[in-house]
N, CA and C atoms as a LAMMPS dump frame, in Angstrom:
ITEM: TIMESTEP
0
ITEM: NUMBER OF ATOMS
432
ITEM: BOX BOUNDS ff ff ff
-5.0000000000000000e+02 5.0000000000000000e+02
-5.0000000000000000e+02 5.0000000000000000e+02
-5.0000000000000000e+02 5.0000000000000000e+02
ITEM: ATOMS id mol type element x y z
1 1 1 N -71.235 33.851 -203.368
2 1 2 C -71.981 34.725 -204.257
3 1 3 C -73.311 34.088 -204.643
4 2 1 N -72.967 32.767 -204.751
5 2 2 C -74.206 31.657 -205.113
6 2 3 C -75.485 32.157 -204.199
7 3 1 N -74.982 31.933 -203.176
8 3 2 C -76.1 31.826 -201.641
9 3 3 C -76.33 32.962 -201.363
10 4 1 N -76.069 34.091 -202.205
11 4 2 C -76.3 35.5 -201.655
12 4 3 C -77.588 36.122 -202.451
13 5 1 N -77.313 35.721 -204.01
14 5 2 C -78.049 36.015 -205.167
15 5 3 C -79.491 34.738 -204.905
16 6 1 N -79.109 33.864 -204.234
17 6 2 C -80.444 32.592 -203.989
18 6 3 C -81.282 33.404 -203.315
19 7 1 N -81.017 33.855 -201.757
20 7 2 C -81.186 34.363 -200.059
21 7 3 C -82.069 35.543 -200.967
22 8 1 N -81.17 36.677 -201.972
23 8 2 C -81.955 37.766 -202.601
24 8 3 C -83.195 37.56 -203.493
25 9 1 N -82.919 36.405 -204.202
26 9 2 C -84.297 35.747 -205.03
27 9 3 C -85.202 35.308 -204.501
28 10 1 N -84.915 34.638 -203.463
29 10 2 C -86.005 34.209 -201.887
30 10 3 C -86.743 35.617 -200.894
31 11 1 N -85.89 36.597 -200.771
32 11 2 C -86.625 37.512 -200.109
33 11 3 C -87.755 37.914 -201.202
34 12 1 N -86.922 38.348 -202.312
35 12 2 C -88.185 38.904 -203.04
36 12 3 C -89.406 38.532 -203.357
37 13 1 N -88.722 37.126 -203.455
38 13 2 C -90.443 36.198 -203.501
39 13 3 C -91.429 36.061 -202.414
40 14 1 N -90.641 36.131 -201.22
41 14 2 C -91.577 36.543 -200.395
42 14 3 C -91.99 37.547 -200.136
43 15 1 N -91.146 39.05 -200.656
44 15 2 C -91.812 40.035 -200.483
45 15 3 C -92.689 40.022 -201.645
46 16 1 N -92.672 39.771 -202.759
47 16 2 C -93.943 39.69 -203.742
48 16 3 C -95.057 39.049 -203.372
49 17 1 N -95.064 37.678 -202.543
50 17 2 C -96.297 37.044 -202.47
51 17 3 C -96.632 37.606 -201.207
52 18 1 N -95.892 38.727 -200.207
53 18 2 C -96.886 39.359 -199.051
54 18 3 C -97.226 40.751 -199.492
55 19 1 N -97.597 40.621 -201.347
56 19 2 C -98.001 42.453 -201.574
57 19 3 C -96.998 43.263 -201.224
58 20 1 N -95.325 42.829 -201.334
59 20 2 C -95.118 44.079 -200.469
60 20 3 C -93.972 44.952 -201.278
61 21 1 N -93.911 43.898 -202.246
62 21 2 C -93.355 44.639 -203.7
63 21 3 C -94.278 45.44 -204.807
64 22 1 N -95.214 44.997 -204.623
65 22 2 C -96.478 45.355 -206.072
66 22 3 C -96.399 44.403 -207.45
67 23 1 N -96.931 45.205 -207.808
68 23 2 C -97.457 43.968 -209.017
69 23 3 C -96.12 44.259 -210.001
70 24 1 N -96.386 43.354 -210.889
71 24 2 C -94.731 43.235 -211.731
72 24 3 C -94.694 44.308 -212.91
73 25 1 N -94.172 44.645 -213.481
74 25 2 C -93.773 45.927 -214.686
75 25 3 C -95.042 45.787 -215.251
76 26 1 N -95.346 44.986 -216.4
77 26 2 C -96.459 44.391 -216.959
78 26 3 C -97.48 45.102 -216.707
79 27 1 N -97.935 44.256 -215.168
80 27 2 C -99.677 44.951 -214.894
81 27 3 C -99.261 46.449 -214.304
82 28 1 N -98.471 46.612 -213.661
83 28 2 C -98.101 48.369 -212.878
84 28 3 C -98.191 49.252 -214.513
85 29 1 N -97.842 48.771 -215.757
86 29 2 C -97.847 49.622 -216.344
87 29 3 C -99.569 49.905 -217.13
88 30 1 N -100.491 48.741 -217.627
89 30 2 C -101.684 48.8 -217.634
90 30 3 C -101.87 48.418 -218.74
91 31 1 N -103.025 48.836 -219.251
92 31 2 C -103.656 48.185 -220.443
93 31 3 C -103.262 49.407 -221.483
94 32 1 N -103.176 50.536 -221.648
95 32 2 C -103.073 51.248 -222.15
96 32 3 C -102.444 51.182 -223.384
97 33 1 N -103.409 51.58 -224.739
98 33 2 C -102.632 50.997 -225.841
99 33 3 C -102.973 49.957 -226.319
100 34 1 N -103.692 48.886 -225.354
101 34 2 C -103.407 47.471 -226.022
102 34 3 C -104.893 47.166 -226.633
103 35 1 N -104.223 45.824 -227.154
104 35 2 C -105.702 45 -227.996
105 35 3 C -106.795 44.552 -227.053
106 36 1 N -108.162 45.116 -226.602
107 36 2 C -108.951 43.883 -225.513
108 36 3 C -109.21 42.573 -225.652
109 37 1 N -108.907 42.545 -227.294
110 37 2 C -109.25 40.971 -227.62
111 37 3 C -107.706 39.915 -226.97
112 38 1 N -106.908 40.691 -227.502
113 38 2 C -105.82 39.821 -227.047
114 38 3 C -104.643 39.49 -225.895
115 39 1 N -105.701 40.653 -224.867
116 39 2 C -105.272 41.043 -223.85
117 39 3 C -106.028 40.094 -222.626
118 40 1 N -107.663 39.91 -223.074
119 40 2 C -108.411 38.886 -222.743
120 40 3 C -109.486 39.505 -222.11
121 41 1 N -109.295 40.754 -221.949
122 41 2 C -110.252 42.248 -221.581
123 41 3 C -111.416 42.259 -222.07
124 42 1 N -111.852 41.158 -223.119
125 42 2 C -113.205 41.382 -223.461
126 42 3 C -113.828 40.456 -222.466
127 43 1 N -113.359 39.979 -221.705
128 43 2 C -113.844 38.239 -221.044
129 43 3 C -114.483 39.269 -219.597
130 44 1 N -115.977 39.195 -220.172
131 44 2 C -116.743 39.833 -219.098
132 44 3 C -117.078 41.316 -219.264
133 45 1 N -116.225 41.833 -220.18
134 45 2 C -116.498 43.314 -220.731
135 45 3 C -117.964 43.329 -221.177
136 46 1 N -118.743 44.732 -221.001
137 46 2 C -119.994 45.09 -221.075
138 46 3 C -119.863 46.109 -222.208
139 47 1 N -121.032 46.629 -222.771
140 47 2 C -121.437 47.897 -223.208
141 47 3 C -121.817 48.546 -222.376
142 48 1 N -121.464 49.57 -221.932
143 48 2 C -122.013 50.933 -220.958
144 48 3 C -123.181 51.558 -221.535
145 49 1 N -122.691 52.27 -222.92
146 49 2 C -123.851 52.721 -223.236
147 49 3 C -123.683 53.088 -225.073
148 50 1 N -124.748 52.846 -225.872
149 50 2 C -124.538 53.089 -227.257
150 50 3 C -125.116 53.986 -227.389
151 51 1 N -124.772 55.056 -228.996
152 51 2 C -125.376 55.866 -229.679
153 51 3 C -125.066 55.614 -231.492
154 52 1 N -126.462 56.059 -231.698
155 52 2 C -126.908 55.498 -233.131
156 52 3 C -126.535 57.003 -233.647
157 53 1 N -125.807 56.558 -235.079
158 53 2 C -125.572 57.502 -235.895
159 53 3 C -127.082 57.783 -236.619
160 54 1 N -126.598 59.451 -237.262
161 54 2 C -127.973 59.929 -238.095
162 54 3 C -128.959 58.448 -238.748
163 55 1 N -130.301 58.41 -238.656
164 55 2 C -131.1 57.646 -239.32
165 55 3 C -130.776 55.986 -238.728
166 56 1 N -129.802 55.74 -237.824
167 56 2 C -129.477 54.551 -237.704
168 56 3 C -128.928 53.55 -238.39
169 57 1 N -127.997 54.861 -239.68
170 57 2 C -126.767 54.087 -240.28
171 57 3 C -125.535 53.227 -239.772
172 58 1 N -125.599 53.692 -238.606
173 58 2 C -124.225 53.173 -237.497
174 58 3 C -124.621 53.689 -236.229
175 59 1 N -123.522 52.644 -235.269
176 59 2 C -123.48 52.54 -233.707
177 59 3 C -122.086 52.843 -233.367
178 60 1 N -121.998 53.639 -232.626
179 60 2 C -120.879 53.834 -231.5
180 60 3 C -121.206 53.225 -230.2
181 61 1 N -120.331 52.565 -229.9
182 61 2 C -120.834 51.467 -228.564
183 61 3 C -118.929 52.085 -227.572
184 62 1 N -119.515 52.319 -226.185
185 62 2 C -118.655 52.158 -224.965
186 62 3 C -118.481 51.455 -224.427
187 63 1 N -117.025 50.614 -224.168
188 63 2 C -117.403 49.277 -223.559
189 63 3 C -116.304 49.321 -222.48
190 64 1 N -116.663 48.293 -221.429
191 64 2 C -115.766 48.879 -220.033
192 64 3 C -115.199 47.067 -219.615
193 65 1 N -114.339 47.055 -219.575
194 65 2 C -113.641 45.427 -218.533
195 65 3 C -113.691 45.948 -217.319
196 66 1 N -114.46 45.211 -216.41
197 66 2 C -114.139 45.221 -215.057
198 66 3 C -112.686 44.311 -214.826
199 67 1 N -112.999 43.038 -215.312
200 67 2 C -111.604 42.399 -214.897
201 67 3 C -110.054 43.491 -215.494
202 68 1 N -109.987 44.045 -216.264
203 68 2 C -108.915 44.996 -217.106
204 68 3 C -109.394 46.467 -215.736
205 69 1 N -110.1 46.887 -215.966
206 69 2 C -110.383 48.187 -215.788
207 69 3 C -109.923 49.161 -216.598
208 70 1 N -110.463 48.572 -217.551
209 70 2 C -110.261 49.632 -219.211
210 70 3 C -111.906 49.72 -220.155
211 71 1 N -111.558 50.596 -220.743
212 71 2 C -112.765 51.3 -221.552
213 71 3 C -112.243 51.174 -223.063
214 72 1 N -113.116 51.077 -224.035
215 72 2 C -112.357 51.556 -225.457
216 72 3 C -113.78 51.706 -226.487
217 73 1 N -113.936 51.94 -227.654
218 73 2 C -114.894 52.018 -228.676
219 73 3 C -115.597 51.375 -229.033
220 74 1 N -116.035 50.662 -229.942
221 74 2 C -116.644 49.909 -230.867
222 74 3 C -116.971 50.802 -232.237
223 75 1 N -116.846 50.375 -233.008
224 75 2 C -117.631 51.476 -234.173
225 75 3 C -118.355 50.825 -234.921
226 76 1 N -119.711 50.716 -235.22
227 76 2 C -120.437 50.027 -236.517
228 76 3 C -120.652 50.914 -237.672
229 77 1 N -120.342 50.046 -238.713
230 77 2 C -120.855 50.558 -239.686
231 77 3 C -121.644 49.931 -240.938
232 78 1 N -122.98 50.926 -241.033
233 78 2 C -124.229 49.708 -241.492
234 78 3 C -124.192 50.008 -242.865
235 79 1 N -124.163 51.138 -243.811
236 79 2 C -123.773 51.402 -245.386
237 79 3 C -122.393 51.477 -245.79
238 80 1 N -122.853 51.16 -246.994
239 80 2 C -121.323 51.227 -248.069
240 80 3 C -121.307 52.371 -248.25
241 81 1 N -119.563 52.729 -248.675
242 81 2 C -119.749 54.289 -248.901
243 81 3 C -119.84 54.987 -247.875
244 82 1 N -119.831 55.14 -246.951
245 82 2 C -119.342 55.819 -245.84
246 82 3 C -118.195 55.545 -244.775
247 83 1 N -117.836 57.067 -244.064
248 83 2 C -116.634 56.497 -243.371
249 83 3 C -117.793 56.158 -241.808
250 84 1 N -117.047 55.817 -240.458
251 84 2 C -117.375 55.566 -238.882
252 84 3 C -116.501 55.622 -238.644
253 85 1 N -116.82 56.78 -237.253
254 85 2 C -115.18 56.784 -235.881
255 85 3 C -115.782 56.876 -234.754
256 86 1 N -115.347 56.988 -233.76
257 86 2 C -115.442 56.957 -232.559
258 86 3 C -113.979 57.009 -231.655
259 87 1 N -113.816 57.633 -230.762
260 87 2 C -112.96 58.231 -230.427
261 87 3 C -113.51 58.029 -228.881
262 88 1 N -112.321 57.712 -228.276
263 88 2 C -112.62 57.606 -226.227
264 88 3 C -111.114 58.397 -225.961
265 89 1 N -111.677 59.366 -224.787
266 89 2 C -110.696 60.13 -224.636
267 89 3 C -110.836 59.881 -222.577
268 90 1 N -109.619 60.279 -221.852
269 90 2 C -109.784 60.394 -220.486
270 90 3 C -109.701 61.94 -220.208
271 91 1 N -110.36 62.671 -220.324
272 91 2 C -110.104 63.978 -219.592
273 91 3 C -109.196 64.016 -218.827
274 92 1 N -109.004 63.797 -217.368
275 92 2 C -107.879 63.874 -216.519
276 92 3 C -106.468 63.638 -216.743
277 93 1 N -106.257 62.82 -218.115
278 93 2 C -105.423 62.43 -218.162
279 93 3 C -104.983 62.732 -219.798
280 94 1 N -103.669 62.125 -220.719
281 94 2 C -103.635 62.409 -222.154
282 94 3 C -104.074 60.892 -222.512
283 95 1 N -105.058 60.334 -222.157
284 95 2 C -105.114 58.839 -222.73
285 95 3 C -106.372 58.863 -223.765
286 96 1 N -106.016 58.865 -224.696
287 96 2 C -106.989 58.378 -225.389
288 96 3 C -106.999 57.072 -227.306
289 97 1 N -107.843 56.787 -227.598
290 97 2 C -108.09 55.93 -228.867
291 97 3 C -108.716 56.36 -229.703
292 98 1 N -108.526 56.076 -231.024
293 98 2 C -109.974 55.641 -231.874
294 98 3 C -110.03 54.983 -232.531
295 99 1 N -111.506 54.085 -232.675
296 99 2 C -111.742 53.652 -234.004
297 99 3 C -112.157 53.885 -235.093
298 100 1 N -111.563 53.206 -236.229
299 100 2 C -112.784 53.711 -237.464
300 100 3 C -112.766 52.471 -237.915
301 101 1 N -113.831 52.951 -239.489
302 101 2 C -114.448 51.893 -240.197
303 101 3 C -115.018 52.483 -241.447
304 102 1 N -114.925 51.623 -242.182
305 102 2 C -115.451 51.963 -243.968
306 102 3 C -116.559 51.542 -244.264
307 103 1 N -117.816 51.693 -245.024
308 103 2 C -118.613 50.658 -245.076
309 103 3 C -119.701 49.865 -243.965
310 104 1 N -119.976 48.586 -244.672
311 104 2 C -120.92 47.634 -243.685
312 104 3 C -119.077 46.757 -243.389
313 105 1 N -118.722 47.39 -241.949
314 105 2 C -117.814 46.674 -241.001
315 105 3 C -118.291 47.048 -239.628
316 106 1 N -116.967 46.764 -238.702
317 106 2 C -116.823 47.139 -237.688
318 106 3 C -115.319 47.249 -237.264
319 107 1 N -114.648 48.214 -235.941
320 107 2 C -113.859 47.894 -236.063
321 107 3 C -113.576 48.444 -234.335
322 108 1 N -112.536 47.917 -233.437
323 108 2 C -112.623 48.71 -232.007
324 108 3 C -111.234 49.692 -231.798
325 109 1 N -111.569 50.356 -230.583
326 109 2 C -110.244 50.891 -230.484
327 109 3 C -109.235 50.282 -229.883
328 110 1 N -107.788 50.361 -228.919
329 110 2 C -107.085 50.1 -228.383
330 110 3 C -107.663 50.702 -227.435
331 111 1 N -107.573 50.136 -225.908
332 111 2 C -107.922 50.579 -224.6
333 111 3 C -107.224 51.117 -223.772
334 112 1 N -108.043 52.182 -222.837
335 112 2 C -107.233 52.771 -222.306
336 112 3 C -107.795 52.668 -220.537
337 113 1 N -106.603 52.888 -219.907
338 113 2 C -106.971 52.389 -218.51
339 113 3 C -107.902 53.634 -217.953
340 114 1 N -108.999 52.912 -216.984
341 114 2 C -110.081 54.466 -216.406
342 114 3 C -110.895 53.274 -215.961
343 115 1 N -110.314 52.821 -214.294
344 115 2 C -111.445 51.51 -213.651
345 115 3 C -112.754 52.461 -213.075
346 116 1 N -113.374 51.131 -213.074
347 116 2 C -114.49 51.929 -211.96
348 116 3 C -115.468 53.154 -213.083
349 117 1 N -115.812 54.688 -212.451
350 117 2 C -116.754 55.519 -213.16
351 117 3 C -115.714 56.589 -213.003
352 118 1 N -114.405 56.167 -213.497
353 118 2 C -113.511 57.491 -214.122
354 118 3 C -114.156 57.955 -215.01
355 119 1 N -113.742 58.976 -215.287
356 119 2 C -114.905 59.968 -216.858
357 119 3 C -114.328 59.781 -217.79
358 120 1 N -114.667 59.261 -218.695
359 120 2 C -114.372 59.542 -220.285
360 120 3 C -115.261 60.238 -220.969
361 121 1 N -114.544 60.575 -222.015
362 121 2 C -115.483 61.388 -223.362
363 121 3 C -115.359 60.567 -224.465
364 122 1 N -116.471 60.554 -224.999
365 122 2 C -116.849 59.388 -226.172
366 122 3 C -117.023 60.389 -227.726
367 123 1 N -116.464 60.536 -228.352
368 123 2 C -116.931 61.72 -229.445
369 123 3 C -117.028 60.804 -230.527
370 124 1 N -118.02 60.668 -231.98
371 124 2 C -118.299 59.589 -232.612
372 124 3 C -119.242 60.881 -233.758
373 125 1 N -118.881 59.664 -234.959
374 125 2 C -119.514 60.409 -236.134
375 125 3 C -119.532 59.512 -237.283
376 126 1 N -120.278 60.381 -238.568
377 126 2 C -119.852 59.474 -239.524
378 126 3 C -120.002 60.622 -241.052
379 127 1 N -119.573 60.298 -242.271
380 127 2 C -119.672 61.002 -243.325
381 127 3 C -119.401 60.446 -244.402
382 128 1 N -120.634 60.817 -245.613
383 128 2 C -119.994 60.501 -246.503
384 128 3 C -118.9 61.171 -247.292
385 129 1 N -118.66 60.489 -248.242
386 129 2 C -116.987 60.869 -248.969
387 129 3 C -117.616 62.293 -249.553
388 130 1 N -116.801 63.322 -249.876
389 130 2 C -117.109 64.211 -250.316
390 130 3 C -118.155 65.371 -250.27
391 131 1 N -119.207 64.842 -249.515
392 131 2 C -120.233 65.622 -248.129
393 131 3 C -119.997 66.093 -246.977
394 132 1 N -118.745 66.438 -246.503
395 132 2 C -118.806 66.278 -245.176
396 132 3 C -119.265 65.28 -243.79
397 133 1 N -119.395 66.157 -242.881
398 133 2 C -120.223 65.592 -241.582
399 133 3 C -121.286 65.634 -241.828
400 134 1 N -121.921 64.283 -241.612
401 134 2 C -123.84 63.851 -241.329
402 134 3 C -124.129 63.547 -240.293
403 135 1 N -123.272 63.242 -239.25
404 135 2 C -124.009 63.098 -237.955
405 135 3 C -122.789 62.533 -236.503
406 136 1 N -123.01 63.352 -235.836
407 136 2 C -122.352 62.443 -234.525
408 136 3 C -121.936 63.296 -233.634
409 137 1 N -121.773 63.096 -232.046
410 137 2 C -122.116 64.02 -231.341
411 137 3 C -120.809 63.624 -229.639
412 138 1 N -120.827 64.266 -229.293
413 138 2 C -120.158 63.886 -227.727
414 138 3 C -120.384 63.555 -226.231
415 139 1 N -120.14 62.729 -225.959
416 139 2 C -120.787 62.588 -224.572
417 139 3 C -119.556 61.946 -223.26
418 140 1 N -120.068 62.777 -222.11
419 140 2 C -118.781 61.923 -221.015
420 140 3 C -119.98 61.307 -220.325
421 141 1 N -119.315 60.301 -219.703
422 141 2 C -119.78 58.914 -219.007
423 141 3 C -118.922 59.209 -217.738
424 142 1 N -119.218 58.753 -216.495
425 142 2 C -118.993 58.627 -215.764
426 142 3 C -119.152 59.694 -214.24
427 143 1 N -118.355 59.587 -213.765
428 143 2 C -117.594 60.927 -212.54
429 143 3 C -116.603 61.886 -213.339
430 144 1 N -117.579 62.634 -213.629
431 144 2 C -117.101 64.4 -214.538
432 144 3 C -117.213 65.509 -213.695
């Protein structure tokens, strides 16, 4: 039974290191959901592209890991007294995040997998308490 369960632990390893199993639960399942900071997804991650809230109270920033091949938010926020969100959505798919933020912070979303110039939609805003909406708008990035 010994030498049978060894012989089976040995094939697999070789079928794993000739690609011919795939990658292990872990990465097959993706980034989706997770932290980029602690995932390590920021290591080489870019900004794609930012947009400034009304007057240039706040930034919504898109940011993409090539090494991950994930996308997620950023949200700035430059006054007190107000809320910031930002929101990344995948069209094709139900994946999406958001961030928010109170105040002079910042804060990101959880990432969601979309390598390469998959399309996302970026929707972002901000308001003060008891005013409503003051500003923020939608945009897709990529192959739409």
């Amino acid at each position: 039974m010994l030498k049978k369960s060894l012989a089976t632990i040995g094939l697999s390893s070789a079928l794993l290191a000739a690609g011919l199993l795939g990658a292990p639960a872990a990465n097959a399942a993706g980034y989706d959901g997770t932290d980029p900071v602690s995932t390590g997804c920021v290591s080489g991650a870019y900004a794609v592209q930012s947009w400034k809230f009304q007057k240039g109270e706040g930034l919504a920033e898109l940011v993409y890991s090539p090494r991950c091949g994930t996308n997620w938010v950023n949200v700035y926020g430059y006054l007190p007294g107000q809320n910031y969100w930002a929101v990344i959505q995948v069209p094709s798919t139900t994946k999406s995040a958001i961030a928010m933020t109170a105040g002079v912070s910042s804060e990101h979303s959880a990432q969601v997998t979309a390598p390469g110039n998959t399309c996302v939609e970026v929707t972002w805003g901000h308001r003060v308490p008891d005013t409503g909406l003051v500003g923020g708008g939608t945009a897709r990035i990529g192959s739409c």
